[in-house]
Legacy VTK file of the C-alpha trace (Angstrom):
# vtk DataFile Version 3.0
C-alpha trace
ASCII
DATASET POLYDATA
POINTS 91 float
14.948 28.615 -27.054
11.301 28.533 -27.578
9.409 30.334 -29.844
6.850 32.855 -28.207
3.943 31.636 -29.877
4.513 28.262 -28.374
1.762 27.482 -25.827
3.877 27.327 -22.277
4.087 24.517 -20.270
1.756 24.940 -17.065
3.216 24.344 -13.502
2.262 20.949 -12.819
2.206 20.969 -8.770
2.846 18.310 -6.731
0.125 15.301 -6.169
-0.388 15.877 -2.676
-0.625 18.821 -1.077
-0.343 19.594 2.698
0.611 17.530 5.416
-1.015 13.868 4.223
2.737 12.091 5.268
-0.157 8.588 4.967
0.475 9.145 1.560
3.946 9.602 0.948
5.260 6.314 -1.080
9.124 7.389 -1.937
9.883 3.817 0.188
8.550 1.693 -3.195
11.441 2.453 -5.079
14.499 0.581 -5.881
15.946 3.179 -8.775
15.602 6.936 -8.045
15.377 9.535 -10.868
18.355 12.409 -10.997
17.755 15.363 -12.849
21.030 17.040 -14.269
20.319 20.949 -14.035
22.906 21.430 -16.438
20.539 19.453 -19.315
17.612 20.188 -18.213
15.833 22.432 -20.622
12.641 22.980 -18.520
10.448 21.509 -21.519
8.036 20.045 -18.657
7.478 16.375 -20.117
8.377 14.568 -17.154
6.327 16.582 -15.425
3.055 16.135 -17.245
4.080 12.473 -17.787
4.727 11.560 -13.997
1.886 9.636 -12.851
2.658 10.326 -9.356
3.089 14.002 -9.861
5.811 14.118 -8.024
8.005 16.777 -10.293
7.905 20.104 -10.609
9.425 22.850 -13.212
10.485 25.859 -12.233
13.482 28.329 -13.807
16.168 26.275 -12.587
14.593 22.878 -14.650
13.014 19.578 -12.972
12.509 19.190 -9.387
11.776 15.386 -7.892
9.464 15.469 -4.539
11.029 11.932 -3.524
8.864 11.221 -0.595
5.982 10.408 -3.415
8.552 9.414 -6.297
7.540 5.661 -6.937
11.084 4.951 -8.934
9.262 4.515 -12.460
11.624 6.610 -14.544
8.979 7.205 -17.065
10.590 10.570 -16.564
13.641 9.329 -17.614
12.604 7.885 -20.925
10.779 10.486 -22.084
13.040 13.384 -21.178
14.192 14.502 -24.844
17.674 15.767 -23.913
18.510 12.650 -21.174
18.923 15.450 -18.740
17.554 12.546 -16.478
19.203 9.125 -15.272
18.618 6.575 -12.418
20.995 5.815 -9.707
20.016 2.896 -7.119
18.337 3.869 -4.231
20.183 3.725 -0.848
18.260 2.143 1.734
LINES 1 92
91 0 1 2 3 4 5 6 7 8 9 10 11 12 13 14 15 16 17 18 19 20 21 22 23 24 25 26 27 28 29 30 31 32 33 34 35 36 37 38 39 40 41 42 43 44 45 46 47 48 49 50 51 52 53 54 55 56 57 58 59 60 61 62 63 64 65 66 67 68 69 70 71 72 73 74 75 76 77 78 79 80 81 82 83 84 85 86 87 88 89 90
């Protein structure tokens, strides 16, 4: 799908790393992100767009860390194949 001359998209890895739980803020939300594998063409947009850094791309397409997903679906709107839609959190 992409042409090799393309730069790649880097792993973007998760905003916190370790055990800091004092940080996790997956509780703010009131609409969570769902990534449909199916679309997902593991272009890494909503990665380097999260300003939590709570996703991560790897070969099977767009993974969510919800304990530090704030619910801001800024990965939603700028997913260019709306392989990404919102579903009301649960609590």
């Amino acid at each position: 799908m992409f042409d090799d001359r393309e730069p790649k998209v880097p792993k973007v890895p998760y905003a916190v790393a370790g055990s800091q739980s004092e940080n996790k803020t997956g509780s703010w939300r009131d609409q969570k992100p769902v990534v449909d594998k199916n679309k997902c063409i593991n272009c890494g947009l909503c990665a380097l767009h999260c300003p939590d850094g709570a996703i991560e791309i790897d070969s099977n397409g767009a993974k969510i860390n919800y304990d530090y997903c704030k619910g801001c679906l800024i990965c939603q709107n700028i997913c260019p194949v709306n392989a990404i839609s919102s579903e009301r959190e649960q609590k």
